[in-house]
Biopython code that builds the backbone (N, CA, C, O; Angstrom):
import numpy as np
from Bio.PDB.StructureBuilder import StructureBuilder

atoms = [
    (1, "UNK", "N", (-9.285, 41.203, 55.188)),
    (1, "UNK", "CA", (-9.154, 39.784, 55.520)),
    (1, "UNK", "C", (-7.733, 39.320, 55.225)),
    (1, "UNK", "O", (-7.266, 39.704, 54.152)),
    (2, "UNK", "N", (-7.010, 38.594, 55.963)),
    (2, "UNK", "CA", (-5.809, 37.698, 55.719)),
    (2, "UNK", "C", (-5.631, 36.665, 54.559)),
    (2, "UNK", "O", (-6.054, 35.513, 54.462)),
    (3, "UNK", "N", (-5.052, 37.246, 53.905)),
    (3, "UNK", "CA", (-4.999, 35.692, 52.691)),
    (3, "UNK", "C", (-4.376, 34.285, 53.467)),
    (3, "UNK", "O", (-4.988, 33.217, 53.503)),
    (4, "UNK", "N", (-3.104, 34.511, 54.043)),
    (4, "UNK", "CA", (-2.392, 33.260, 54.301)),
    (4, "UNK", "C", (-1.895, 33.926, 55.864)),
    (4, "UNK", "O", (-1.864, 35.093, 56.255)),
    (5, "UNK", "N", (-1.511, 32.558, 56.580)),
    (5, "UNK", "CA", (-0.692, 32.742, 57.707)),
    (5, "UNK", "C", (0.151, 31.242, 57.714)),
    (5, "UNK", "O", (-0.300, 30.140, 57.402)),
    (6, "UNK", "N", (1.560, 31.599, 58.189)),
    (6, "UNK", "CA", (2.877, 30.761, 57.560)),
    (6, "UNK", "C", (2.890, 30.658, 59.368)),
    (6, "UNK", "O", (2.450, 31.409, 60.239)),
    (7, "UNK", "N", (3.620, 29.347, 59.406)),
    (7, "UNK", "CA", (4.616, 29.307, 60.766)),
    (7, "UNK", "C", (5.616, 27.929, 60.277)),
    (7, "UNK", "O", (5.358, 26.776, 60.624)),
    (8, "UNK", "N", (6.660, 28.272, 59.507)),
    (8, "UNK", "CA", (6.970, 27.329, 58.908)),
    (8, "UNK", "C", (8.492, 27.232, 59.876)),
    (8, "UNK", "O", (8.989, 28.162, 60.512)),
    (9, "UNK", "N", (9.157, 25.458, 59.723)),
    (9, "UNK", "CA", (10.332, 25.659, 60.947)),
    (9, "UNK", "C", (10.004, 25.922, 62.277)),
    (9, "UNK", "O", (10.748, 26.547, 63.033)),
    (10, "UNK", "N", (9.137, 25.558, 62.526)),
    (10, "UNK", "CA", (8.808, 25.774, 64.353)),
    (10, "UNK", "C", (9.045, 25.123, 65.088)),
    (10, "UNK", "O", (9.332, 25.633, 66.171)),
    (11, "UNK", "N", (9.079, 23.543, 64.971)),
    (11, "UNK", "CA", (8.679, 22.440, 65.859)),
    (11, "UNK", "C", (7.462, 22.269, 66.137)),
    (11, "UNK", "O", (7.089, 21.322, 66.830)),
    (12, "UNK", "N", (6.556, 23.266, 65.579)),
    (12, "UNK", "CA", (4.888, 22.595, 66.128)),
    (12, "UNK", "C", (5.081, 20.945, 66.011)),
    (12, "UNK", "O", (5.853, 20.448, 65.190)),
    (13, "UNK", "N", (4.552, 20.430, 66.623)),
    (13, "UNK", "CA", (4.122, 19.327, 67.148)),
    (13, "UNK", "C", (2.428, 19.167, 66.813)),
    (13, "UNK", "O", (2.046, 18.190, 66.170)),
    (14, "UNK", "N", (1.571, 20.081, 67.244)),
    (14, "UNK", "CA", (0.236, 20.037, 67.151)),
    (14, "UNK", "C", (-0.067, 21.150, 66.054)),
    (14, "UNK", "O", (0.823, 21.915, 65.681)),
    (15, "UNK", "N", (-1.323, 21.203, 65.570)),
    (15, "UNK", "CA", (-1.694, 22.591, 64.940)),
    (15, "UNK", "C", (-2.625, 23.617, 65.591)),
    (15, "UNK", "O", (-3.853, 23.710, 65.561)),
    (16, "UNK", "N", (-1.619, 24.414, 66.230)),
    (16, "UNK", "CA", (-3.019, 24.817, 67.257)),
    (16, "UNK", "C", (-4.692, 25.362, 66.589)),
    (16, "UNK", "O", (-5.227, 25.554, 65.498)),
    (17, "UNK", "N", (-5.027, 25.438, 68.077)),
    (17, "UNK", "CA", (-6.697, 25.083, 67.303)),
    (17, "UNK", "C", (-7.366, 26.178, 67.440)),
    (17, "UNK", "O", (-8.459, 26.039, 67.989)),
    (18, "UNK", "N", (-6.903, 27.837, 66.937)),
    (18, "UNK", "CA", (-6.611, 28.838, 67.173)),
    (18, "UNK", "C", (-6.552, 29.056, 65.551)),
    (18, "UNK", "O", (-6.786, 30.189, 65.130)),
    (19, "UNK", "N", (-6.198, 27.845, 64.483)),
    (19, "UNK", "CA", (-5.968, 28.223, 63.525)),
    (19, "UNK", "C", (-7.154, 27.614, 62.724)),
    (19, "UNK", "O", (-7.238, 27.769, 61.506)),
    (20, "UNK", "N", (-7.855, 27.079, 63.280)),
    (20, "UNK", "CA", (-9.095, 26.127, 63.267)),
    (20, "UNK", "C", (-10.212, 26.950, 62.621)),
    (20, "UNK", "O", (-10.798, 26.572, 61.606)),
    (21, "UNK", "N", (-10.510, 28.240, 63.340)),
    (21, "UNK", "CA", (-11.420, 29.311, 63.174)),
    (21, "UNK", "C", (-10.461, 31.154, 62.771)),
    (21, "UNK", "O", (-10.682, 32.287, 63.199)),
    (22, "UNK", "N", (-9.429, 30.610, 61.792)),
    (22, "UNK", "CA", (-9.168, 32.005, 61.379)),
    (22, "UNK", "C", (-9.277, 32.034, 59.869)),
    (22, "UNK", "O", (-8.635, 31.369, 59.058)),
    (23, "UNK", "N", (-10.178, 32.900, 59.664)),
    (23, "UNK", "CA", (-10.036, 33.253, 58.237)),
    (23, "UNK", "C", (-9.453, 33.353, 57.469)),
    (23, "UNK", "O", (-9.349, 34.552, 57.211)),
    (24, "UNK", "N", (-8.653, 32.488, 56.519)),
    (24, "UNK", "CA", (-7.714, 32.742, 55.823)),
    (24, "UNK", "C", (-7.974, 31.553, 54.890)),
    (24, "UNK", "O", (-8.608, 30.530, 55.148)),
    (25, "UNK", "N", (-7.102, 32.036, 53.293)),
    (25, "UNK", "CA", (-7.024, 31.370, 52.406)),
    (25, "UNK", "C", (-6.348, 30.026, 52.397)),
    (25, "UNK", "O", (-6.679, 28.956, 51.886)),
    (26, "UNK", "N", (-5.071, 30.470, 53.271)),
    (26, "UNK", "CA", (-4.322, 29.082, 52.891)),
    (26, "UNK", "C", (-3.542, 29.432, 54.570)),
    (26, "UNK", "O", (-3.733, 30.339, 55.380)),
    (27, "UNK", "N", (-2.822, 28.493, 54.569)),
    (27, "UNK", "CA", (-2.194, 27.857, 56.118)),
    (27, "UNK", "C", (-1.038, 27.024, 55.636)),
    (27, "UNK", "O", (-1.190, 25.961, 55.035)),
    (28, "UNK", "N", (0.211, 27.601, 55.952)),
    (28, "UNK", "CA", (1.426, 26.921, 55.677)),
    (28, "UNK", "C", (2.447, 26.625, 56.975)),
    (28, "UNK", "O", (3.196, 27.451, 57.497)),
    (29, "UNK", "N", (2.284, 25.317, 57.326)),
    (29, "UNK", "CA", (2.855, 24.822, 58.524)),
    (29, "UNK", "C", (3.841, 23.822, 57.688)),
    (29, "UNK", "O", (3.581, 22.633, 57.872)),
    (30, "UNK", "N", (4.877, 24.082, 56.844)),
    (30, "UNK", "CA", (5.830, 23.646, 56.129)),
    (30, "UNK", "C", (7.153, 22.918, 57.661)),
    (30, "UNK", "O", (7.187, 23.287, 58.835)),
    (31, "UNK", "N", (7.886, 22.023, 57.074)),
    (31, "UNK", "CA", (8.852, 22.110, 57.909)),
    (31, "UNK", "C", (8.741, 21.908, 60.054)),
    (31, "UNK", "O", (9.539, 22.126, 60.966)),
    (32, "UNK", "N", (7.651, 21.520, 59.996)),
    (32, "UNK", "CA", (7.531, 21.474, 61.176)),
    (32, "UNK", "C", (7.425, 19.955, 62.185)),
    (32, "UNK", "O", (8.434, 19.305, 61.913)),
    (33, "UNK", "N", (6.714, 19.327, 63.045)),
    (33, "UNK", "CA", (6.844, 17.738, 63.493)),
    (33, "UNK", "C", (4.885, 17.603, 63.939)),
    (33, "UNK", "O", (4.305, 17.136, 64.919)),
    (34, "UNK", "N", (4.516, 18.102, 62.983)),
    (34, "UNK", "CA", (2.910, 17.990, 63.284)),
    (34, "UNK", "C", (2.756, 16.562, 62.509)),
    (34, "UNK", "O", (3.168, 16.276, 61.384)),
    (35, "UNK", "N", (2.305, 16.050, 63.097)),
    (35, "UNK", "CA", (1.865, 14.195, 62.746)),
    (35, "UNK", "C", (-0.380, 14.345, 62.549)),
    (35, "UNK", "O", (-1.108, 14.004, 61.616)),
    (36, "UNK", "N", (-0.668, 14.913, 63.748)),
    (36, "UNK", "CA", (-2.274, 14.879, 63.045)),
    (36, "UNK", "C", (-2.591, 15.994, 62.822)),
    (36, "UNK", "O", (-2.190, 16.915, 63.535)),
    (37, "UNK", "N", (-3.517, 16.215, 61.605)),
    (37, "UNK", "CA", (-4.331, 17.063, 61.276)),
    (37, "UNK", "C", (-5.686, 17.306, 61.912)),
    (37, "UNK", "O", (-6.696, 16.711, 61.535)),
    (38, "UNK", "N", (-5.673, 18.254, 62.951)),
    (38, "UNK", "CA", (-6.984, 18.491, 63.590)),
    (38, "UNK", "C", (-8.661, 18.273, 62.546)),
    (38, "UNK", "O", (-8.772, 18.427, 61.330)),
    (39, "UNK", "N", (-9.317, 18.041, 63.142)),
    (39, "UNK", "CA", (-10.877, 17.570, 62.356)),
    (39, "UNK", "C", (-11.358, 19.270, 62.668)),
    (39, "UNK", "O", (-12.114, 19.811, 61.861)),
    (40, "UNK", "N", (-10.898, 19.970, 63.787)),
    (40, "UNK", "CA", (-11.454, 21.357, 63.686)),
    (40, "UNK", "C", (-11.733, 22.064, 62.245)),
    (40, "UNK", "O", (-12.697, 22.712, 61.837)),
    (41, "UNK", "N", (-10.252, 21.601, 61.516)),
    (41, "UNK", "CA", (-9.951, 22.966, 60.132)),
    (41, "UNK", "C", (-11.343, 22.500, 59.395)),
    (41, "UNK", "O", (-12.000, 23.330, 58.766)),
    (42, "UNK", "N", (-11.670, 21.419, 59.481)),
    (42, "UNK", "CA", (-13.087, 21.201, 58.354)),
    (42, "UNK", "C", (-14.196, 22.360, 58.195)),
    (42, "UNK", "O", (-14.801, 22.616, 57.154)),
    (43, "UNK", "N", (-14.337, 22.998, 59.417)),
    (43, "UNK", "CA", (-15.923, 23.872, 59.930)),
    (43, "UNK", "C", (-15.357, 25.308, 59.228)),
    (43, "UNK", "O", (-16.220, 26.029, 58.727)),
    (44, "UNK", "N", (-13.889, 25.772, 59.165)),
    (44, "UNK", "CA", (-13.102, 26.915, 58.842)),
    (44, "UNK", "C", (-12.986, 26.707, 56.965)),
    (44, "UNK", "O", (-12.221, 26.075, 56.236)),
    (45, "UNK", "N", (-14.462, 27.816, 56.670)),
    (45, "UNK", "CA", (-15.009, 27.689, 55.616)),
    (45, "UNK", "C", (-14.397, 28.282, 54.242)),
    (45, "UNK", "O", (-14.687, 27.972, 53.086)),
    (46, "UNK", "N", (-13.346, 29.346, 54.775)),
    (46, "UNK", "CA", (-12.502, 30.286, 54.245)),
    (46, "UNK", "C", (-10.933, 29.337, 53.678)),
    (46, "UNK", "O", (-10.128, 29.809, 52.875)),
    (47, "UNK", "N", (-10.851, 28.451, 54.097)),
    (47, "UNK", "CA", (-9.324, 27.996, 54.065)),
    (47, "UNK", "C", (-9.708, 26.875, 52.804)),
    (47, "UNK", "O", (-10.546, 25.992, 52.992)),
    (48, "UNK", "N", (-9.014, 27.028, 51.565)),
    (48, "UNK", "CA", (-8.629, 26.343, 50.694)),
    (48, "UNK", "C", (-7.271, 25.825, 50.330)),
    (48, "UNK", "O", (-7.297, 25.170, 49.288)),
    (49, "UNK", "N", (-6.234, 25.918, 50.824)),
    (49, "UNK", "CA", (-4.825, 25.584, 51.087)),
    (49, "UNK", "C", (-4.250, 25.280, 51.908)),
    (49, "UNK", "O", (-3.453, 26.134, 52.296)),
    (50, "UNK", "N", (-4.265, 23.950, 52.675)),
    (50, "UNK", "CA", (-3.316, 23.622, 53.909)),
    (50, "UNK", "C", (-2.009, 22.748, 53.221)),
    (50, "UNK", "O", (-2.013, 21.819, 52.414)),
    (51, "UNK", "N", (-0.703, 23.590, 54.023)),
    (51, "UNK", "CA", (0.850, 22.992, 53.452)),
    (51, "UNK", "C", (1.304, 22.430, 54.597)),
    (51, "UNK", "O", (1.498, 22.933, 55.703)),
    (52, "UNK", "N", (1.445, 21.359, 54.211)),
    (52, "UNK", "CA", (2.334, 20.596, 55.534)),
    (52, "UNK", "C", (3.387, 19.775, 54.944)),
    (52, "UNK", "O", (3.598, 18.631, 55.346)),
    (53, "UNK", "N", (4.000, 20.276, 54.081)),
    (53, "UNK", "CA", (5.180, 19.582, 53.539)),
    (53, "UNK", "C", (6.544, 19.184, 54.761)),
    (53, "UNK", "O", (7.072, 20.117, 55.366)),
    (54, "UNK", "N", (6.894, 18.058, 54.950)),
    (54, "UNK", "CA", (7.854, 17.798, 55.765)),
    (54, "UNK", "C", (7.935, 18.340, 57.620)),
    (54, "UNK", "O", (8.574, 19.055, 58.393)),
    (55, "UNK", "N", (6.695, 17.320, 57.546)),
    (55, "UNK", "CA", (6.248, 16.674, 59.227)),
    (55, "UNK", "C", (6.138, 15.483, 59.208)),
    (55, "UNK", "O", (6.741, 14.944, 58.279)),
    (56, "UNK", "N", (5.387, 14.584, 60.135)),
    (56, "UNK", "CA", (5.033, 13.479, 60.248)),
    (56, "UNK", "C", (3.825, 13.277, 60.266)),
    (56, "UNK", "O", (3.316, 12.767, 61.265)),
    (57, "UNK", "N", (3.021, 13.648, 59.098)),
    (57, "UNK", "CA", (1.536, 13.170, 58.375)),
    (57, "UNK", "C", (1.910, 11.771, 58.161)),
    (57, "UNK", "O", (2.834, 11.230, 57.555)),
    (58, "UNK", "N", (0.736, 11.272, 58.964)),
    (58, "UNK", "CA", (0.600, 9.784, 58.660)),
    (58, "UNK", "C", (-0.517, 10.043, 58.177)),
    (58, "UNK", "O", (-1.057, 11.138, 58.333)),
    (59, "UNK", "N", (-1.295, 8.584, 57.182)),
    (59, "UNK", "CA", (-2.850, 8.330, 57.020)),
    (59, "UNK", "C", (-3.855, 8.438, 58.084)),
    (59, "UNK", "O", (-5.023, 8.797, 57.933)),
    (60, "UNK", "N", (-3.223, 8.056, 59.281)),
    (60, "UNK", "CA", (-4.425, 8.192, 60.289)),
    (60, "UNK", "C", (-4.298, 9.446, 60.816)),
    (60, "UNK", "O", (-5.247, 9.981, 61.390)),
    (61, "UNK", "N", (-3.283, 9.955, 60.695)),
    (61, "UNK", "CA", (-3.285, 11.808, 61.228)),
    (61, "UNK", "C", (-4.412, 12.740, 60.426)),
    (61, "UNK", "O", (-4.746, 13.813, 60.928)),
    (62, "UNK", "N", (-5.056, 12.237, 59.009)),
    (62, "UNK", "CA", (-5.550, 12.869, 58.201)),
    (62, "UNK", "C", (-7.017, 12.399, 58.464)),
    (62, "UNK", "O", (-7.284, 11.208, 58.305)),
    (63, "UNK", "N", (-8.570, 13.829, 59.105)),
    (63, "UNK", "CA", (-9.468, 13.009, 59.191)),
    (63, "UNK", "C", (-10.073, 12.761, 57.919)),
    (63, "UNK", "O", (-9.539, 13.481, 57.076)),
    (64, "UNK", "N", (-10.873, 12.115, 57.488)),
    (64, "UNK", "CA", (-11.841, 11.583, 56.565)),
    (64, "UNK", "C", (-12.474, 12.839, 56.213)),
    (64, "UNK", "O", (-12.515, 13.080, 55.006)),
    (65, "UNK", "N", (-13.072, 13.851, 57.153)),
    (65, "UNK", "CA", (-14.278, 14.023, 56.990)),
    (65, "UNK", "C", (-13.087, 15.529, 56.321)),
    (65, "UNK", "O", (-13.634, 16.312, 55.544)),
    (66, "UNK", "N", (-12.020, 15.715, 56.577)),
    (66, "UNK", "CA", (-11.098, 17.094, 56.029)),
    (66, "UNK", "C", (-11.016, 16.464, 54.616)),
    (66, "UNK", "O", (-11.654, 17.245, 53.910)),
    (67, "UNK", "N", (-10.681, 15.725, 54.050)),
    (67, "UNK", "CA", (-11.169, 15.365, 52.702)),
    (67, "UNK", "C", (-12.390, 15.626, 52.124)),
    (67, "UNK", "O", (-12.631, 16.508, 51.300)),
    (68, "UNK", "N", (-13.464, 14.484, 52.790)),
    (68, "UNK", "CA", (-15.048, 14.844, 51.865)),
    (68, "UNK", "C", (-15.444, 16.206, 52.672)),
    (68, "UNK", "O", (-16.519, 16.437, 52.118)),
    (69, "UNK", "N", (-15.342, 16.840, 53.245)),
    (69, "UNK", "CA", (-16.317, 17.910, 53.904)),
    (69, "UNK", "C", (-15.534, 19.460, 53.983)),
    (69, "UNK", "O", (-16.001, 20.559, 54.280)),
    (70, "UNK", "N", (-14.809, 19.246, 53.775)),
    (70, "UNK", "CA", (-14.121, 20.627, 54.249)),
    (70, "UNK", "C", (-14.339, 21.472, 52.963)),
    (70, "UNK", "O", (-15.188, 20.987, 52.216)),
    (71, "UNK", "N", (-13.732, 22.693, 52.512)),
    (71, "UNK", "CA", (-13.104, 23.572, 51.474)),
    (71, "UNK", "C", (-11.693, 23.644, 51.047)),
    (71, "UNK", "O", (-11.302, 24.246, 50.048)),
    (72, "UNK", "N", (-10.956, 22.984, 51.880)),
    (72, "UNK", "CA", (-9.356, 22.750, 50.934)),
    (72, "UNK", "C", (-9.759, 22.243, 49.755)),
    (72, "UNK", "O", (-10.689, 21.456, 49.582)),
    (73, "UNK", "N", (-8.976, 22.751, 48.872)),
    (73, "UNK", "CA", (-8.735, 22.313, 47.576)),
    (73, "UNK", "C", (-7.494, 21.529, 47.141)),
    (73, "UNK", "O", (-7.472, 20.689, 46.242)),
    (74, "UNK", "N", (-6.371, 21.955, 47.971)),
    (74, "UNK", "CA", (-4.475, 21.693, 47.868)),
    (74, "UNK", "C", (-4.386, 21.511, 49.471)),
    (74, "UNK", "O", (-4.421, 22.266, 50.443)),
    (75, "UNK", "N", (-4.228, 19.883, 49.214)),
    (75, "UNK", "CA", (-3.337, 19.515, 50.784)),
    (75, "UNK", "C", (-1.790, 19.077, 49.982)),
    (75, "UNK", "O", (-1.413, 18.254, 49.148)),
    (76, "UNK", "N", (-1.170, 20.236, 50.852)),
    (76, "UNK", "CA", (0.320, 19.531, 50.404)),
    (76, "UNK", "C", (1.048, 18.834, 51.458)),
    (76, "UNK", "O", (1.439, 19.353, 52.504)),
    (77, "UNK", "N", (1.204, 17.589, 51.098)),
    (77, "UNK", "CA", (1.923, 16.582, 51.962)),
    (77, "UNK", "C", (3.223, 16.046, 51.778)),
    (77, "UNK", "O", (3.647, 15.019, 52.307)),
    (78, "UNK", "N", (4.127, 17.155, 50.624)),
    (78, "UNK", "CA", (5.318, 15.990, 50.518)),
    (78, "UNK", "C", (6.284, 16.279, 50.956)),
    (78, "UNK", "O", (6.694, 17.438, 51.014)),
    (79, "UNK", "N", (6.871, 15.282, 51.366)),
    (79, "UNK", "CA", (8.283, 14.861, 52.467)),
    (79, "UNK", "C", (7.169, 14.141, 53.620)),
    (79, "UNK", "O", (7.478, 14.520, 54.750)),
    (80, "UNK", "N", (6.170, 13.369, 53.627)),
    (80, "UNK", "CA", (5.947, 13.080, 54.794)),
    (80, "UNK", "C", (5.428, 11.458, 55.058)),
    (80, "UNK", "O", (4.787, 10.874, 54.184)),
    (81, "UNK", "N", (5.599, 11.137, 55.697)),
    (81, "UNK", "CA", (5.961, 9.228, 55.639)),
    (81, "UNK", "C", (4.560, 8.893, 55.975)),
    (81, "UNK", "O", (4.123, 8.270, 56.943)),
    (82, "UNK", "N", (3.819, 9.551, 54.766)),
    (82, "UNK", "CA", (2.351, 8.962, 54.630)),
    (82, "UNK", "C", (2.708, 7.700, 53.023)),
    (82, "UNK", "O", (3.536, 7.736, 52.113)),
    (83, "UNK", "N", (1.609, 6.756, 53.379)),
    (83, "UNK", "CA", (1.309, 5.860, 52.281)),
    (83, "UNK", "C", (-0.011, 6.167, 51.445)),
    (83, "UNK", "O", (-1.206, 5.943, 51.635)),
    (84, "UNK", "N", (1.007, 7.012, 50.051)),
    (84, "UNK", "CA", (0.010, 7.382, 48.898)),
    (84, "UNK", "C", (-0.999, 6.354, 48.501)),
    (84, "UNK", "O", (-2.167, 6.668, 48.270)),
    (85, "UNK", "N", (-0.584, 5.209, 48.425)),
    (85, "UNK", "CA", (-1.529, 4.267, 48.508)),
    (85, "UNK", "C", (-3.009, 4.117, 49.286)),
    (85, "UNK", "O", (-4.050, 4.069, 48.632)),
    (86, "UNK", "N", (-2.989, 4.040, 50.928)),
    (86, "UNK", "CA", (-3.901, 4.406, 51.758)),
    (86, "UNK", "C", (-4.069, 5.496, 51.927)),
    (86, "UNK", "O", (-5.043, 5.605, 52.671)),
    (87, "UNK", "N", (-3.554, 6.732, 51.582)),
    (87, "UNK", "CA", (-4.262, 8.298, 51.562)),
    (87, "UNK", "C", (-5.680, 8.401, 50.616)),
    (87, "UNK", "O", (-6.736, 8.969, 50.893)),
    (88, "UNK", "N", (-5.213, 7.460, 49.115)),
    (88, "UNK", "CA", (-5.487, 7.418, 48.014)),
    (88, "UNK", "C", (-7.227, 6.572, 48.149)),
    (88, "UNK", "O", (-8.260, 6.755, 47.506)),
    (89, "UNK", "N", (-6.896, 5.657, 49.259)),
    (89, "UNK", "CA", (-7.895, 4.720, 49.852)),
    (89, "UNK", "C", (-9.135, 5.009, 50.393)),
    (89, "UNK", "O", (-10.267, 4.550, 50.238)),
    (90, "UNK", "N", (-8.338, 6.421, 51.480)),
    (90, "UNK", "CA", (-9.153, 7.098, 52.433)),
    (90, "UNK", "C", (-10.427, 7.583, 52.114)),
    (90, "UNK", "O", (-10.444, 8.080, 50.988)),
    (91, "UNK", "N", (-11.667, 7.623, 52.793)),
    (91, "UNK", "CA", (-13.063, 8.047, 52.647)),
    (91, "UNK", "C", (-12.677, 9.659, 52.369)),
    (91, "UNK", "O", (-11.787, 10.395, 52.797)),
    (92, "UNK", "N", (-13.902, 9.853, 51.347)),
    (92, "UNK", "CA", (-13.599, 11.548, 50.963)),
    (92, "UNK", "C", (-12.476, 12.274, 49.925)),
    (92, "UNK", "O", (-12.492, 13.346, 49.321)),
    (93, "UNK", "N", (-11.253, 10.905, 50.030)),
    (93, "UNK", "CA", (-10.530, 10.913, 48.733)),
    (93, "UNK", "C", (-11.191, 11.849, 47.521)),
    (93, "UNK", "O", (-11.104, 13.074, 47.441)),
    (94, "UNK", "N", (-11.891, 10.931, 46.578)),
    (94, "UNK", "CA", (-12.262, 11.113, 45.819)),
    (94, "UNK", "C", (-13.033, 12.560, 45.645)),
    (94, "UNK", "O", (-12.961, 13.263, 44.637)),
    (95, "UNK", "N", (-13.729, 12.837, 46.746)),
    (95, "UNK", "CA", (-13.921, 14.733, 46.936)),
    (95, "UNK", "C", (-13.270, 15.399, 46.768)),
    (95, "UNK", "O", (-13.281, 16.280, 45.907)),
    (96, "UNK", "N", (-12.273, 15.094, 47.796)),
    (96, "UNK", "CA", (-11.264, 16.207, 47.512)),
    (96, "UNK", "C", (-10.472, 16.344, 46.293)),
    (96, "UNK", "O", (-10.021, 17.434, 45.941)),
    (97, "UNK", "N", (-10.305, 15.334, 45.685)),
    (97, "UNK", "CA", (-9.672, 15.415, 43.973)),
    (97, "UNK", "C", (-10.857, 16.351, 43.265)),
    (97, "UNK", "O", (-10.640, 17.240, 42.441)),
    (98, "UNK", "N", (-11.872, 16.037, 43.663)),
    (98, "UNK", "CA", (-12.958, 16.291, 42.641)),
    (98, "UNK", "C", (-12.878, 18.213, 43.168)),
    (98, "UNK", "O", (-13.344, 18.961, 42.309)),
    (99, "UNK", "N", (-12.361, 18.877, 44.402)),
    (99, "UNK", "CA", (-12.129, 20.161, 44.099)),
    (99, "UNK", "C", (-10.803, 20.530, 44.112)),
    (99, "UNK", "O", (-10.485, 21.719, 44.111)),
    (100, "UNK", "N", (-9.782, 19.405, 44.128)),
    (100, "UNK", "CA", (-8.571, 19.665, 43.488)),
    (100, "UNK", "C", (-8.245, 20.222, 41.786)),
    (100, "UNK", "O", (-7.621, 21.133, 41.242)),
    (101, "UNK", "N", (-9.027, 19.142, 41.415)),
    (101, "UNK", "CA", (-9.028, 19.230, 39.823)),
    (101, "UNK", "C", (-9.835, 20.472, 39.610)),
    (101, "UNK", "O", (-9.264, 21.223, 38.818)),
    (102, "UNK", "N", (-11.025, 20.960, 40.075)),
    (102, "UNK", "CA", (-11.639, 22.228, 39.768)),
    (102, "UNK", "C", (-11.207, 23.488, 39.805)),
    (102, "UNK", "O", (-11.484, 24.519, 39.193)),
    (103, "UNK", "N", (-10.038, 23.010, 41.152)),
    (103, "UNK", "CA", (-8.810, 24.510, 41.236)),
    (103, "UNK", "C", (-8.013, 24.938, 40.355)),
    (103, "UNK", "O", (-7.658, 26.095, 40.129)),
    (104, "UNK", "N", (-7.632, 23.630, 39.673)),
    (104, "UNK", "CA", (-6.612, 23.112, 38.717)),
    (104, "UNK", "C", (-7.166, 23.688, 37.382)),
    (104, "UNK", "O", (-6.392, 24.417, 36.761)),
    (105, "UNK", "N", (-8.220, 23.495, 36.933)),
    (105, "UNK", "CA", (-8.952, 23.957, 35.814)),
    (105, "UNK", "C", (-9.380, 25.433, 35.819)),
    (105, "UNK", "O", (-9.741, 25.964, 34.768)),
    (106, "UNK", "N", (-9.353, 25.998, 36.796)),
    (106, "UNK", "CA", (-9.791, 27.494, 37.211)),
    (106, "UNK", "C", (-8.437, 28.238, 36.560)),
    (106, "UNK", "O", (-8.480, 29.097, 35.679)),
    (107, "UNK", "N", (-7.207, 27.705, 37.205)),
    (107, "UNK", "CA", (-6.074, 27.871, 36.684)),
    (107, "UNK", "C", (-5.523, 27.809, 35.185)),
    (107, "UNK", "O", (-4.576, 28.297, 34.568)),
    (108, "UNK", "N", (-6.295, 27.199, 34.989)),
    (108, "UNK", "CA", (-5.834, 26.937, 33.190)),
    (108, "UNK", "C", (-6.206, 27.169, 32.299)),
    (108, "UNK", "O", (-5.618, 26.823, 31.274)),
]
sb = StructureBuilder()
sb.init_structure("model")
sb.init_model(0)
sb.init_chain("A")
sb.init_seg("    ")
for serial, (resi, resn, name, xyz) in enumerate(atoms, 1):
    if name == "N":
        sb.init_residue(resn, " ", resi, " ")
    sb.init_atom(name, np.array(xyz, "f"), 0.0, 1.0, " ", f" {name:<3s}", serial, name[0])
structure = sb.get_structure()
């Protein structure tokens, strides 16, 4: 099985949806101009790490249900002209901290 697959520096624009249903631990689309986060990655049961540091993640690019429903544990979002405030707001928030912090403690 694949731990990770990187496409970092591309110009993606979208995340293709190809990456939706591949097995893997983590997904690093670093550096690229992806603004929404597909609702596909939720069903892709294997992926606990999506990096999207420095794109254009907005709050509404991010669905609800990739917070409360999915298996990410670590969404990394920084460099991206989202408002921590309304991320912080968002439905499912509070899930996803709740297996953030469990990753976090696994670790320690």
């Amino acid at each position: 099985a694949v731990v990770s697959t990187q496409s970092t520096g591309n110009r993606l624009h979208t995340i293709p949806e190809g990456l939706c249903d591949l097995k893997v631990v983590e997904i690093d689309l670093n550096s690229n101009d992806i603004a929404v986060v597909p609702v596909g990655l939720v069903k892709n049961q294997s992926l606990r790490v999506l990096r999207l540091d420095h794109n254009s993640v907005t709050c509404p690019g991010i669905p609800t249900e990739l917070l409360s429903s999915s298996t990410i544990s670590t969404l990394s979002l920084e460099g991206n002209p989202i408002d921590l405030r309304k991320f912080r707001e968002l439905d499912g928030y509070d899930k996803y901290m709740e297996r953030y912090a469990a990753t976090k403690r696994k670790c320690d």
